[in-house]
C-alpha positions in Angstrom: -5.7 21.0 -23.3 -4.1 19.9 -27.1 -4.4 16.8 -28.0 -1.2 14.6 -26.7 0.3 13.0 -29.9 3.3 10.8 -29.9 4.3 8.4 -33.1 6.0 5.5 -33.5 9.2 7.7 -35.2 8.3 10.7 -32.4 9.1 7.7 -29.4 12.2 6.0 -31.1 13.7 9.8 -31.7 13.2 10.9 -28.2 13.5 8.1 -27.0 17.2 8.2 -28.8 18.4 11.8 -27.8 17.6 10.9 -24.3 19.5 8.4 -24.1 22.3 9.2 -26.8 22.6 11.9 -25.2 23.2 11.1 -22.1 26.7 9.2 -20.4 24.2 6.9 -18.2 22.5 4.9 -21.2 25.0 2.4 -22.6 25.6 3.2 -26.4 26.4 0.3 -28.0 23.3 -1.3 -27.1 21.8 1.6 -29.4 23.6 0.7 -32.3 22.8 -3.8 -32.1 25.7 -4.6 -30.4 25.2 -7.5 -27.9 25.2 -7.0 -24.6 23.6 -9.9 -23.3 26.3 -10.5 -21.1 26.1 -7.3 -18.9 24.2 -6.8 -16.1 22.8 -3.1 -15.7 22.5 -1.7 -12.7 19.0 -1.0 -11.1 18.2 1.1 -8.6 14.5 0.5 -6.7 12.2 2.9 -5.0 9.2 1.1 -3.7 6.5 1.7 -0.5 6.9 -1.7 1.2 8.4 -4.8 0.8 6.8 -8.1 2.2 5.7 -11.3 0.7 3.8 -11.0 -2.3 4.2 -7.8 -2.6 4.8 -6.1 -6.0 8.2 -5.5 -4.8 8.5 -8.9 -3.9 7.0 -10.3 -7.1 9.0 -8.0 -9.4 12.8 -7.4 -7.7 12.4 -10.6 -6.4 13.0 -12.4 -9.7 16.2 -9.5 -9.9 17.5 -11.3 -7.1 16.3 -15.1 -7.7 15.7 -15.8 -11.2 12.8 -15.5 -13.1 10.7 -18.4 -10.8 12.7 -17.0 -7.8 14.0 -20.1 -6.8 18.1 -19.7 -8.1 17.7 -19.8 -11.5 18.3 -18.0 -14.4 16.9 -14.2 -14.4 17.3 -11.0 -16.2 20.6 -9.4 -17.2 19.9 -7.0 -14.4 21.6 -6.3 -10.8 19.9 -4.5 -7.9 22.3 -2.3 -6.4 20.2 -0.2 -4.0 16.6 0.3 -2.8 15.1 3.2 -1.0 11.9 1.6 1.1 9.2 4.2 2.1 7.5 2.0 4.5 8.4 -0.8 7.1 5.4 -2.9 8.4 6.2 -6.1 11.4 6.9 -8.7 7.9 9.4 -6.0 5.9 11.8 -8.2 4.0 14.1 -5.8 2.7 16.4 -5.6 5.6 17.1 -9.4 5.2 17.2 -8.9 1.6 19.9 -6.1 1.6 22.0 -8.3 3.9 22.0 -11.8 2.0 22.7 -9.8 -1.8 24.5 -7.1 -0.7 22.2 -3.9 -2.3 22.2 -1.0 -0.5 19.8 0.1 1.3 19.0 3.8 1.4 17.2 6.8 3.4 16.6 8.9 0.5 15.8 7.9 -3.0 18.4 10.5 -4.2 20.9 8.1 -2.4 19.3 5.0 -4.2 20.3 7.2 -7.6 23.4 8.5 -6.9 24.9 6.0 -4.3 26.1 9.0 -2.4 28.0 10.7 -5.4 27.5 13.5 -7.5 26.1 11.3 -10.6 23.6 8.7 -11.7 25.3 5.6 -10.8 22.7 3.0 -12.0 21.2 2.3 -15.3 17.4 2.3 -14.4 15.3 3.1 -11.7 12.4 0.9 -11.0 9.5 2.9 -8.9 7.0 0.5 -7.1 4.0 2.7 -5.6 1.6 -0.1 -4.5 0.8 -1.9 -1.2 1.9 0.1 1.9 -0.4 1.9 4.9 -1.4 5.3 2.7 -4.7 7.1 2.8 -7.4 7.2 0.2 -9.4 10.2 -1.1 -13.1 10.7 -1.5 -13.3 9.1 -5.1 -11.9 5.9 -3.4 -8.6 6.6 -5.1 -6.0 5.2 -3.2 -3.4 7.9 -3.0 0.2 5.7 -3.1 3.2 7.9 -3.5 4.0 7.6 -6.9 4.1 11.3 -8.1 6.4 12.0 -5.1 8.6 8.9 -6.0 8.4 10.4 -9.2 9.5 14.0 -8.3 12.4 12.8 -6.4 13.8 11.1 -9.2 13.5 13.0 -11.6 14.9 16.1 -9.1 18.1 13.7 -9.1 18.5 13.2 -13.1 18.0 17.4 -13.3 21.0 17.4 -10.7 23.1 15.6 -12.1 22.5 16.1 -15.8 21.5 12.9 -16.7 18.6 10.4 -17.1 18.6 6.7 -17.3 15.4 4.6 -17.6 12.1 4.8 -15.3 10.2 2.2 -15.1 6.3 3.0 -12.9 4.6 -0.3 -11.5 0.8 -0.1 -12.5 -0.4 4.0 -13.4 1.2 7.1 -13.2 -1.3 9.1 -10.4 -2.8 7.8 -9.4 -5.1 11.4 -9.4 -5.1 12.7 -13.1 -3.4 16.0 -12.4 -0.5 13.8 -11.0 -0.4 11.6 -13.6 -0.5 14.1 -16.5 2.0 16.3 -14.1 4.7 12.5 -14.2 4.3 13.1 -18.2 4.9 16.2 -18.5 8.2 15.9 -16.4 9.4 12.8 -18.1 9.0 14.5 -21.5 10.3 17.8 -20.3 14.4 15.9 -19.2 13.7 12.8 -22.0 13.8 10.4 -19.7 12.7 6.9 -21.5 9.5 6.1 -19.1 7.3 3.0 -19.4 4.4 2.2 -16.7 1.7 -0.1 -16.5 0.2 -3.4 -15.9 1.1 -7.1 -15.7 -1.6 -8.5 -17.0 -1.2 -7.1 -20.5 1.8 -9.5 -20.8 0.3 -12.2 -19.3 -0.9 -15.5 -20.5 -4.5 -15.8 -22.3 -7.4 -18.1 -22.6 -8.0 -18.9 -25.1 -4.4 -17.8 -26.7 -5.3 -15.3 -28.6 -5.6 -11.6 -29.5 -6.6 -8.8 -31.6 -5.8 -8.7 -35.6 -3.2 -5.8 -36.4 -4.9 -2.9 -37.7 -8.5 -5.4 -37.9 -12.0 -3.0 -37.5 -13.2 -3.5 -34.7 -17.4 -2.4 -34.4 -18.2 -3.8 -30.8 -16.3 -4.7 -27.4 -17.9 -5.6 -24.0 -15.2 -6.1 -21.5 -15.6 -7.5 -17.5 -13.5 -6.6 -14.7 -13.9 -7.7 -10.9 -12.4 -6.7 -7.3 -12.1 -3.2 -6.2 -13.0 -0.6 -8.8 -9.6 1.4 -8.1 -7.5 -1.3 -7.7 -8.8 -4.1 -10.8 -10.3 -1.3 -12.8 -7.0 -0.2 -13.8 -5.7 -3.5 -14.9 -9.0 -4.1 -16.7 -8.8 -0.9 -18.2 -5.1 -1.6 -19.1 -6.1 -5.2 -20.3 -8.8 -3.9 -22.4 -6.5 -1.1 -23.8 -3.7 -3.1 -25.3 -6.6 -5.0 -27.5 -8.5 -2.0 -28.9 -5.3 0.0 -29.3 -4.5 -2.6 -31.9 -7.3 -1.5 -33.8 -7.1 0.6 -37.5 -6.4 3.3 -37.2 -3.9 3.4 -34.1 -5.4 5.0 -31.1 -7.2 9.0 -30.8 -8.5 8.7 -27.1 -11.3 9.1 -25.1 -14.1 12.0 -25.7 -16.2 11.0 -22.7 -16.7 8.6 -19.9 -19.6 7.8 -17.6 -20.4 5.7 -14.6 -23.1 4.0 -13.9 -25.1 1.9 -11.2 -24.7 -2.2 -12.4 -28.6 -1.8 -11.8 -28.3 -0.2 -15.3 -26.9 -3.5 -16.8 -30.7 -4.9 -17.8 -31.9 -1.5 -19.4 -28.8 -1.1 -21.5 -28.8 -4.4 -22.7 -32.7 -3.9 -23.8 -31.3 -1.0 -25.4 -28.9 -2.7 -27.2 -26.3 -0.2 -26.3 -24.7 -3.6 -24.3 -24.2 -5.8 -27.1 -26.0 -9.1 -25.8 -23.7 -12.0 -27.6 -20.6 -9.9 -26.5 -21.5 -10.0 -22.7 -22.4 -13.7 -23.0 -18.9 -14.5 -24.7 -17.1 -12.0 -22.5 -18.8 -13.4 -19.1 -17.9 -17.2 -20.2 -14.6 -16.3 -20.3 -14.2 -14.0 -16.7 -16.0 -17.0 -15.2 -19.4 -14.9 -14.8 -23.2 -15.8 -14.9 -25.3 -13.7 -16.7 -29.0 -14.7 -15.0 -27.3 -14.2 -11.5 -25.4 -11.4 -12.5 -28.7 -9.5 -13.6 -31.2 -11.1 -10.7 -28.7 -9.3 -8.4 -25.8 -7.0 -9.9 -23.1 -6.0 -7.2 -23.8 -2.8 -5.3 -20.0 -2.7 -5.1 -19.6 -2.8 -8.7 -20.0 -0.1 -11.7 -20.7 -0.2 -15.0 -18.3 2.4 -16.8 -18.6 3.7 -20.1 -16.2 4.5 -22.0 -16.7 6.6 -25.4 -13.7 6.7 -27.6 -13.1 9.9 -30.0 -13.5 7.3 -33.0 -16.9 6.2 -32.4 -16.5 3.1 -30.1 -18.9 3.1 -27.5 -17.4 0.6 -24.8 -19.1 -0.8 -21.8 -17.1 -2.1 -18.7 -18.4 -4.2 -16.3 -16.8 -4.2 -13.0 -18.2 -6.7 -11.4 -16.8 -7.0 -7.7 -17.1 -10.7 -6.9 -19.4 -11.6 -9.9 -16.4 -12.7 -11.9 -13.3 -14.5 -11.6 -11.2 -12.6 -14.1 -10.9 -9.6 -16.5 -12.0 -9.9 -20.3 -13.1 -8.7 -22.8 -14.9 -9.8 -26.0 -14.5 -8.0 -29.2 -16.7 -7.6 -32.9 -14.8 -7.1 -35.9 -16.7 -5.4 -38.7 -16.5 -8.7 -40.6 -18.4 -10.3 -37.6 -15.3 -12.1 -36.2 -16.1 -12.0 -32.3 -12.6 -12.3 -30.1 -12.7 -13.3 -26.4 -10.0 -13.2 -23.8 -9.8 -13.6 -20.1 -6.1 -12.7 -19.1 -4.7 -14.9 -16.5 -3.3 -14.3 -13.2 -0.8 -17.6 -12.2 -0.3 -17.7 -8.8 2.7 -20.4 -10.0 6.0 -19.8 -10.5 5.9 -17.1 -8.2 2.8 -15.1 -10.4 4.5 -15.3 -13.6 3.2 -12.5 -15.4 5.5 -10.2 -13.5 8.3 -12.1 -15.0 6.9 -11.3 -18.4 6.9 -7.5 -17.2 9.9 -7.3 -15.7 11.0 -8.7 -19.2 9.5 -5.3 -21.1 12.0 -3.6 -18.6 15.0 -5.4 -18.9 14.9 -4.7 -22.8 14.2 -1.1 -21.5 17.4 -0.8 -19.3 19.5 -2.0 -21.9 18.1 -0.5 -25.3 17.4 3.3 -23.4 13.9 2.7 -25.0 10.3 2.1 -24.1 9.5 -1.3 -25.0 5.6 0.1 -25.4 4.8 3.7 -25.3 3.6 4.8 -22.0 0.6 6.9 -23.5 -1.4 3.5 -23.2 -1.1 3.9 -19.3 -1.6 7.4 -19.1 -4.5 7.1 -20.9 -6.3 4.3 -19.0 -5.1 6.4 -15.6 -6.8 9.4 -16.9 -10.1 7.1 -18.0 -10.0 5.5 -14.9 -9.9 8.6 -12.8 -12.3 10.4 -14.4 -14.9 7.5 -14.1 -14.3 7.6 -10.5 -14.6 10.7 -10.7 -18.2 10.4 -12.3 -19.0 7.7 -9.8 -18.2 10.4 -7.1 -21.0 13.2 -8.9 -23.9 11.2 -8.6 -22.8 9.3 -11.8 -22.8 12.3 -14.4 -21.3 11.8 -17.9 -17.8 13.7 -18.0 -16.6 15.3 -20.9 -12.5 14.3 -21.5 -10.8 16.6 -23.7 -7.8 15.8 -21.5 -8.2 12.1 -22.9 -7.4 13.0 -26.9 -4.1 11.6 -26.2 -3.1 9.7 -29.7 -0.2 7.5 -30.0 0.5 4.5 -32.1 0.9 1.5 -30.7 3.2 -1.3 -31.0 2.7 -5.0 -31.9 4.0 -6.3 -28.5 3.6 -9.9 -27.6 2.1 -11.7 -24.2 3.2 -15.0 -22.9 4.8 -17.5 -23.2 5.6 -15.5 -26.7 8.5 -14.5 -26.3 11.4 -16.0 -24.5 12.6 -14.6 -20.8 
């Protein structure tokens, strides 16, 4: 497959036309008029919705304010949800009653509100949590590409898009995820997707020069290598794509036994101080870690088209958060752990829900999605390794360049 390019000018024009183009997408908010005052409309097609959830978490603080407990929240107003599940603890029925959003059988409904045309500003799709089955790579296979289709089925019917936001990847199988791209480009639809814990708070608070060399990065991940190796991937993707030169992709990945830890490290193809610096901020223990490395975990490597050579250590219950530690070619070292608060009401989703509230009311991306189509597509193709006895995997799919943008984390900007 061609390399997948997108600039900086390439994402503001589509990202433009789509939405200039189109009667759903508010124009004055295109030209720096304020509209700070206006609510958009959200519609919400999600798997389940119970305590905790990512529904909960994320249209929650729609509903309740940014700390769900009454206060202030985004400029946003759900108006409908389409739930594809109901487990014994479903909230959404109570929900719907005490705000008043409609609740829907089909996610065309949750679009369209029973008309002929898009009668929301931005549709937030939620494929996480929920009783679905898992494939043979340990993928967990949540509806998002059919949540996808459906929605995008409705913008072709009625002739117009608005904004799509995708909780965590696109797939979460590669040929679904490229396939969710493909469509999104193909009717302009303005599409972000990704993690929280890019936007979330650091320790120390810190990141990545602008456009700094980076020669080295060890980064550490923990919990189940579908579920947490996307966010670490994710995590570790929004440093490095910082890096000069903007980002090229991925040549080839590999996955490896965490019995391979000590031998690579020997080798010096795990940078020693790195791990040290990048395990005293995830909370790890390096003796323990190699006297007995988790059978549940994986080392992945991760060979970018640039050069860097970047191991990820996914270690199950070894660490207590995801990191990474990064060289610069002037010998700067940079470690981060990236923070999951439980408290407000796991805050980081606030600072998400943030990116897509400027998205619903600019019509554009407030970070190209090529960040999380690219970590989807390393992350299935490393389970996919894991699944072949291990066996390095060439990625020619992965030369996916974009350039990124210099988006902040919390608290650093305001909600």
């Amino acid at each position: 497959m061609d390399s997948i390019k997108l600039s900086r000018r390439r994402l503001l024009q589509s990202s433009l036309l789509a939405s200039g183009a189109m009667a759903n997408v508010s124009l004055p908010s295109l030209f720096g008029c304020d509209e700070a005052t206006t609510k958009k409309r959200v519609a919400a097609v999600i798997t389940i919705y119970r305590h905790n959830s990512h529904a909960d978490v994320i249209l929650g603080k729609i509903l309740e304010g940014w700390k769900q407990d009454g206060g202030e929240g985004p400029n946003l107003e759900l108006v409908s949800l389409y739930v594809d599940q109901f487990p014994d603890d479903d909230m959404s029925r109570k929900l719907a009653e005490r705000f008043g959003f409609r609740l829907c059988t089909t996610i065309e409904e949750a679009i369209t509100l029973g008309s002929a045309w898009i009668a929301v500003d931005g549709v937030i799709s939620i494929g996480e949590h929920g009783d679905y089955p898992w494939n043979e790579k340990g993928q967990h296979l949540y509806p998002r590409r059919r949540f996808f289709a459906a929605i995008a089925d409705t913008f072709e019917k009625c002739g117009s898009v608005v904004p799509v936001f995708n909780d965590k990847h696109p797939g979460p199988e590669w040929a679904d995820a490229l396939w969710m791209y493909q469509r999104a480009k193909e009717l302009q639809i303005p599409w972000m997707a990704g993690s929280s814990l890019p936007v979330s708070y650091r320790q120390p608070d810190q990141t990545l020069r602008w456009q700094d060399e980076v020669s080295a990065c060890v980064a550490i991940g923990y919990s189940g290598l579908d579920i947490y190796g996307f966010h670490t991937l994710d995590f570790m993707q929004c440093l490095l794509e910082r890096r000069k030169g903007g980002e090229l992709g991925v040549q080839w990945v590999q996955s490896l036994p965490t019995t391979k830890m000590g031998e690579w490290l020997d080798q010096g193809q795990i940078d020693s101080k790195l791990l040290e610096d990048a395990l005293a901020v995830t909370g790890g223990d390096r003796a323990k870690l190699l006297q007995a490395p988790p059978e549940d975990g994986a080392l992945f490597v991760i060979q970018y088209r640039d050069g860097l050579k970047v191991p990820v250590l996914m270690l199950s219950g070894n660490a207590e958060a995801i990191g990474a530690a990064i060289r610069t070619k002037s010998g700067e070292i940079v470690a981060i752990r990236t923070e999951e608060r439980p408290d407000p009401r796991y805050p980081h989703f606030a600072y998400l829900l943030k990116g897509i509230e400027n998205m619903f009311h600019t019509g554009k991306p407030s970070y190209p999605v090529e960040r999380s189509l690219l970590t989807a597509g390393m992350l299935d193709r490393l389970l996919t390794s894991r699944s072949q006895n291990d066996v390095r995997i060439e990625t020619p799919e992965l030369a996916i360049q974009y350039e990124p943008v210099d988006y902040g984390y919390a608290p650093h900007f305001d909600l």
